[in-house]
DRENVO-878570 format. One record per residue (C-alpha): residue in three letters; x, y, z. Coordinates in steps of 0.001 Angstrom, whole numbers, plus 500000, padded with zeros to 6 digits. Example, Ala and Ser with C-alpha at 12.3 -4.5 7.8 and 13.67 -1.06 7.14 Angstrom:
REM residues 2
residuo->ALA east->512300 north->495500 up->507800
residuo->SER east->513670 north->498940 up->507140
END
This chain:
REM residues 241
residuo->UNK east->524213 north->466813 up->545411
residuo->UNK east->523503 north->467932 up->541835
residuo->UNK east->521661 north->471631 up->541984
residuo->UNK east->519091 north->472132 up->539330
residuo->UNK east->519964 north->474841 up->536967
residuo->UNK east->519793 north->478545 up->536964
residuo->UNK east->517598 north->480255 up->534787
residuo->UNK east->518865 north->481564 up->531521
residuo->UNK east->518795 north->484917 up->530112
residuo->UNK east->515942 north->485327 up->526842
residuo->UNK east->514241 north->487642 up->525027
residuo->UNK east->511777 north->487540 up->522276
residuo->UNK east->512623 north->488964 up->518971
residuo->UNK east->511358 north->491635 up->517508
residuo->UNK east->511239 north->493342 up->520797
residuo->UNK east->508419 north->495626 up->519487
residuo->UNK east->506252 north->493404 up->516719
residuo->UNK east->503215 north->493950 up->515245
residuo->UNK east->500903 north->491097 up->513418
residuo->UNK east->502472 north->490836 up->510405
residuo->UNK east->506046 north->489826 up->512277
residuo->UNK east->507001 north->486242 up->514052
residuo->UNK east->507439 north->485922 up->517566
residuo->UNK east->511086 north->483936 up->517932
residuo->UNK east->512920 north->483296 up->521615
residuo->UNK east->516541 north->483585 up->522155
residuo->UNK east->518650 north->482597 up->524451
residuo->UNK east->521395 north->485182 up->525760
residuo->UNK east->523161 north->483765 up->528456
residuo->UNK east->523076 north->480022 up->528946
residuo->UNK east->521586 north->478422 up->532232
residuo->UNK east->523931 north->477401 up->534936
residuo->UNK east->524654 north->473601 up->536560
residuo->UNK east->526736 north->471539 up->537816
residuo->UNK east->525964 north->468844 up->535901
residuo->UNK east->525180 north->468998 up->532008
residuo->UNK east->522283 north->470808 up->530531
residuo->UNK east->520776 north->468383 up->528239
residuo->UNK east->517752 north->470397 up->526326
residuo->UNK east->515491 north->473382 up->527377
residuo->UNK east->511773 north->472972 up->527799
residuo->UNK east->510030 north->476189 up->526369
residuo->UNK east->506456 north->477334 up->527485
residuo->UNK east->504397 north->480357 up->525557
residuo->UNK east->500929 north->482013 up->526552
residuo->UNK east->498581 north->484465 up->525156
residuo->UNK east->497069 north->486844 up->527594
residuo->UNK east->497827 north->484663 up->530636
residuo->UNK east->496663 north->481393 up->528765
residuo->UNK east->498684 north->478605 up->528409
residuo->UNK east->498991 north->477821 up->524452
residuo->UNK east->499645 north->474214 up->524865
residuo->UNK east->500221 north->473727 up->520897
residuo->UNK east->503612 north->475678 up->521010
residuo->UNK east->505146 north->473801 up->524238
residuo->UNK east->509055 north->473621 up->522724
residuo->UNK east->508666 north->475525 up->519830
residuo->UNK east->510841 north->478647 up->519213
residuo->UNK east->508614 north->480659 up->517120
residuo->UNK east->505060 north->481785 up->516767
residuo->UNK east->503847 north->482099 up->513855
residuo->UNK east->502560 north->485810 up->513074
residuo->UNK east->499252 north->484364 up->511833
residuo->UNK east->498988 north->483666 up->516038
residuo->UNK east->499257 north->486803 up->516860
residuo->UNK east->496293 north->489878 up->517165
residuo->UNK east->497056 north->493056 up->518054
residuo->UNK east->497140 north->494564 up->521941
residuo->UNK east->497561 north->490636 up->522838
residuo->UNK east->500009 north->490109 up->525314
residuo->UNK east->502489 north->487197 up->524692
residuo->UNK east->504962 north->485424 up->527440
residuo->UNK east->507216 north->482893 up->527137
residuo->UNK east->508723 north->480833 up->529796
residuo->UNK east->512163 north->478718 up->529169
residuo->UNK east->513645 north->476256 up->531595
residuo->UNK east->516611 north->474268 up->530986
residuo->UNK east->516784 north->470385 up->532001
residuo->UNK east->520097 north->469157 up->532972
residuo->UNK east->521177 north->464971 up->532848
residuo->UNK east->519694 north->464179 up->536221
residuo->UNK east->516148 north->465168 up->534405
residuo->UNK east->515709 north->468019 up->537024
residuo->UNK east->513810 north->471206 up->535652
residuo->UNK east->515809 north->474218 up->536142
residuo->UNK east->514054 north->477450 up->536879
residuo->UNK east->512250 north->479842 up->534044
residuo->UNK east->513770 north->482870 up->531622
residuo->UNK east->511076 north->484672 up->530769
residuo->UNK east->510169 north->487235 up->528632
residuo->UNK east->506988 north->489639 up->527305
residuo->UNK east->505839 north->491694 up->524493
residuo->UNK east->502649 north->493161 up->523189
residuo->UNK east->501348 north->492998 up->519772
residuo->UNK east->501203 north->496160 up->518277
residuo->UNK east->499268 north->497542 up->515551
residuo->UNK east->500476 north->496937 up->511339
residuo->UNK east->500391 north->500092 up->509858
residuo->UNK east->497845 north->499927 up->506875
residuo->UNK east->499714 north->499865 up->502940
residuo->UNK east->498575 north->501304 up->499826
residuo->UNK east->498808 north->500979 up->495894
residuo->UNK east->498490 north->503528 up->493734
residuo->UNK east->497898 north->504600 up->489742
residuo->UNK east->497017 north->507057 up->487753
residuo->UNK east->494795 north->506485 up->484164
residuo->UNK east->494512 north->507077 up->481314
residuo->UNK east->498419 north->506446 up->481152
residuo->UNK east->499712 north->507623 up->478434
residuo->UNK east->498202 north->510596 up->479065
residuo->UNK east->496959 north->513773 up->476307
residuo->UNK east->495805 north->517504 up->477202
residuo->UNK east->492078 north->516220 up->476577
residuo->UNK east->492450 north->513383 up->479340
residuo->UNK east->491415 north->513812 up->483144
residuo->UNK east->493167 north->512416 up->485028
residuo->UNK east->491926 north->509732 up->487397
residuo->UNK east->493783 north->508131 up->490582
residuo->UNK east->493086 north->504376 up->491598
residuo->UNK east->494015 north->503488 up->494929
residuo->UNK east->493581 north->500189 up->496597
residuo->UNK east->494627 north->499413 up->499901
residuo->UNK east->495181 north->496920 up->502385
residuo->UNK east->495180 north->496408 up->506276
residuo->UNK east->496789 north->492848 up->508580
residuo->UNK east->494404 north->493986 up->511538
residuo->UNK east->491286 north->494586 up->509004
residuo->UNK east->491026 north->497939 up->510259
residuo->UNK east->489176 north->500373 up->507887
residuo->UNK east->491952 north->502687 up->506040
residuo->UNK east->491420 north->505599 up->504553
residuo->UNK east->493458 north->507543 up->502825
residuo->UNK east->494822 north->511209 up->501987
residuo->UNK east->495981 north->512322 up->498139
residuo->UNK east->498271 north->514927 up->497508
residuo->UNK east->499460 north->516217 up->493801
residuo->UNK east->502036 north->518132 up->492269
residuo->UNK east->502717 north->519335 up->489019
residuo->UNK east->506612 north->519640 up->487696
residuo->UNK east->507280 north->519224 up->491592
residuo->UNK east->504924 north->521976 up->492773
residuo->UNK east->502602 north->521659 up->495251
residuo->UNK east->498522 north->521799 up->493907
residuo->UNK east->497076 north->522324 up->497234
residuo->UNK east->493509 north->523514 up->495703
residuo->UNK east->493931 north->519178 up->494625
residuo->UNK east->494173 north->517970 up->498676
residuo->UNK east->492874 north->514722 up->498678
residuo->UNK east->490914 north->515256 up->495340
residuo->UNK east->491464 north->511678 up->493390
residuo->UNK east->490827 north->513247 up->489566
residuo->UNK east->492720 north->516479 up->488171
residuo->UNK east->490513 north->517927 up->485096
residuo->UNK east->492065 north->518213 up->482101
residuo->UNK east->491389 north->522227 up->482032
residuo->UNK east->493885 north->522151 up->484359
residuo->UNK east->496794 north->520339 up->482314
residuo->UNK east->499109 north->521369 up->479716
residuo->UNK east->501553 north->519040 up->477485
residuo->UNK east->504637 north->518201 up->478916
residuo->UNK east->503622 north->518317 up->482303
residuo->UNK east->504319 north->516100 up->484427
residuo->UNK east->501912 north->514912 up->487146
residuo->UNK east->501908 north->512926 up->490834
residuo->UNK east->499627 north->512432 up->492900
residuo->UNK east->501153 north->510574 up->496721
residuo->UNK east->498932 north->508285 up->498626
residuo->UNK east->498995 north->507907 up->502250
residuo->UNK east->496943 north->505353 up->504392
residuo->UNK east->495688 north->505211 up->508008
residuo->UNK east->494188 north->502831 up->509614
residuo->UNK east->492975 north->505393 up->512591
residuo->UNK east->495688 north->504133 up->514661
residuo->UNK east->498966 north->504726 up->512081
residuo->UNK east->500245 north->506272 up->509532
residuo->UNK east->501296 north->504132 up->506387
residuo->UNK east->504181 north->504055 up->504084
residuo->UNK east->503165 north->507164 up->501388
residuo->UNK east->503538 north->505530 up->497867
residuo->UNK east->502869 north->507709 up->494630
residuo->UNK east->502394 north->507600 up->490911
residuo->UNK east->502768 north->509714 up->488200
residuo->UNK east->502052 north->510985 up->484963
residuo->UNK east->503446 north->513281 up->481769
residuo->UNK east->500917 north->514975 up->479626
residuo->UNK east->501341 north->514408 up->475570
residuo->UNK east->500465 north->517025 up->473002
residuo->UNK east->496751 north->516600 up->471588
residuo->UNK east->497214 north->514357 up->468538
residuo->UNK east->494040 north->515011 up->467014
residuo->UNK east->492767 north->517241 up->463486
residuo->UNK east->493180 north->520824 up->464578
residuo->UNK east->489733 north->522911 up->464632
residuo->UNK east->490745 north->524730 up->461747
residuo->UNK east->490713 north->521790 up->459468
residuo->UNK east->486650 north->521485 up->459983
residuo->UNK east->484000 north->522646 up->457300
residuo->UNK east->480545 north->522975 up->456844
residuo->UNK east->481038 north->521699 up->453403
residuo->UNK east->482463 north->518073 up->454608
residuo->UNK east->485086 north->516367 up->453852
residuo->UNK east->487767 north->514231 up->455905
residuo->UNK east->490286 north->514636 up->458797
residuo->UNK east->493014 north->512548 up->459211
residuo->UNK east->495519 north->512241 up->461765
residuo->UNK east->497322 north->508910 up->459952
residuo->UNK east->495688 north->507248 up->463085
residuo->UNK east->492099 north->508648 up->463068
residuo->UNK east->489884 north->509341 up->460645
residuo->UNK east->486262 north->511303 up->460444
residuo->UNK east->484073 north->513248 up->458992
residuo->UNK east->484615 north->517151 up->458941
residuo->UNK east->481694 north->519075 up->460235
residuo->UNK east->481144 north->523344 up->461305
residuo->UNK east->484459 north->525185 up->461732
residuo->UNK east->486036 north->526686 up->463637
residuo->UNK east->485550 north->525123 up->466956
residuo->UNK east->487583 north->523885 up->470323
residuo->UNK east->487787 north->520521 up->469682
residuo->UNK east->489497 north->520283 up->472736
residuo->UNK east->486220 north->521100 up->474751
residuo->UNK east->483240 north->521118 up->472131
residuo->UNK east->482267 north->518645 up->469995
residuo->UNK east->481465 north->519625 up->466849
residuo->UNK east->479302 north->519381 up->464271
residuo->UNK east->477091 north->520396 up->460773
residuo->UNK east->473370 north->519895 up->462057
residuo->UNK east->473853 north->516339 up->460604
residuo->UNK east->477125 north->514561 up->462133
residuo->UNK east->478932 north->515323 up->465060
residuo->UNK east->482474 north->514862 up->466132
residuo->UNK east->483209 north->514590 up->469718
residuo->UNK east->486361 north->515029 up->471678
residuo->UNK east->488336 north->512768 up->473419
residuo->UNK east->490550 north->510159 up->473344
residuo->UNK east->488323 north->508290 up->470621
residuo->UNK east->486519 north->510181 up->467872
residuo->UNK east->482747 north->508683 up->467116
residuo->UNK east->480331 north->510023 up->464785
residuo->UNK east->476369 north->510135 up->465131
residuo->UNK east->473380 north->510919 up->463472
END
């Protein structure tokens, strides 16, 4: 009498997955007959539902998959007398994806006049709402009075320094990977204040050029100016009436 065969030993890799990862079956211990095992016959469901689409197929595809859904696959081997052989079968539950981030900071190059400004776009697989936490340091010091701030003023830079700000996302369920950016502060390239006249003339710094108006003044802070033009500060230099 031929005996139908045994079940075999599976199990469903990753053994923990979440919705970005593919579901795939393996076989660890092949069935047992008496005769020859000619193919296996492999059955998945979702949730108790039979997903008739992936009868014989060894993967799901992770765009299947939602999270806290609970997947099962069945595998039975069929040996050369056609008879079905009892199931393998194995589990797992769709976990959550961890949210990811991008981060960067602007106006990059940055000078001693420049705020600094963090952009930070992020993403989620499960479409969950992430939000995020911001944390900077300066030379590698901690700025805690900048906890999840996402601009740093520029009264509170000086040149050379170097700046990063470190992203982290949640998605109210996980953590995700932290990513950062950073910055190093350049020397103010622009006319000192002590160049400016009432009389007029010009400033130049071989890369900007304006008219010189009331001295002396911060021209890191103030703009400046004769009662007819003014020149402001920043990164460009304009003159009004």
């Amino acid at each position: 009498c031929n005996d139908v065969p045994t079940a075999p030993d599976i199990r469903i890799v990753p053994a923990d997955p979440d919705t970005t990862a593919d579901l795939t079956v393996e076989i660890t211990a092949e069935a047992a007959d008496n005769g020859r095992v000619l193919f296996y016959r492999t059955v998945w469901s979702r949730d108790g539902d039979h997903v008739l689409a992936l009868d014989d197929e060894t993967t799901v595809p992770s765009a299947e998959t939602t999270r806290d859904q609970v997947w099962t696959v069945e595998v039975s081997a069929v040996d050369d007398d056609l008879d079905l052989g009892e199931a393998g079968t194995a589990q797992v539950t769709i976990a959550n994806s961890a949210p990811t981030a991008q981060v960067s900071i602007s106006p990059n190059p940055a000078l001693v006049y420049s705020d600094l400004v963090a952009t930070i776009s992020t993403s989620d697989a499960d479409d969950d709402t992430v939000e995020v936490s911001t944390a900077w340091t300066m030379d590698g010091a901690a700025q805690p009075d900048l906890d999840d701030a996402t601009e740093v003023p520029s009264t509170l830079t000086e040149a050379e320094q170097t700046w990063t700000v470190t992203v982290i996302p949640n998605d109210g369920t996980d953590d995700g990977p932290a990513v950062s950016a950073s910055v190093t502060i350049g020397a103010d390239t622009r006319p000192p204040a002590s160049s400016f006249c009432a009389g007029g003339g010009i400033a130049t710094n071989s890369t900007t050029t304006g008219v010189l108006c009331a001295s002396p003044l911060d021209l890191a802070t103030t703009p400046a100016t004769n009662g007819t033009l003014v020149w402001y500060p920043g990164p460009i230099q304009a003159l009004a009436p």
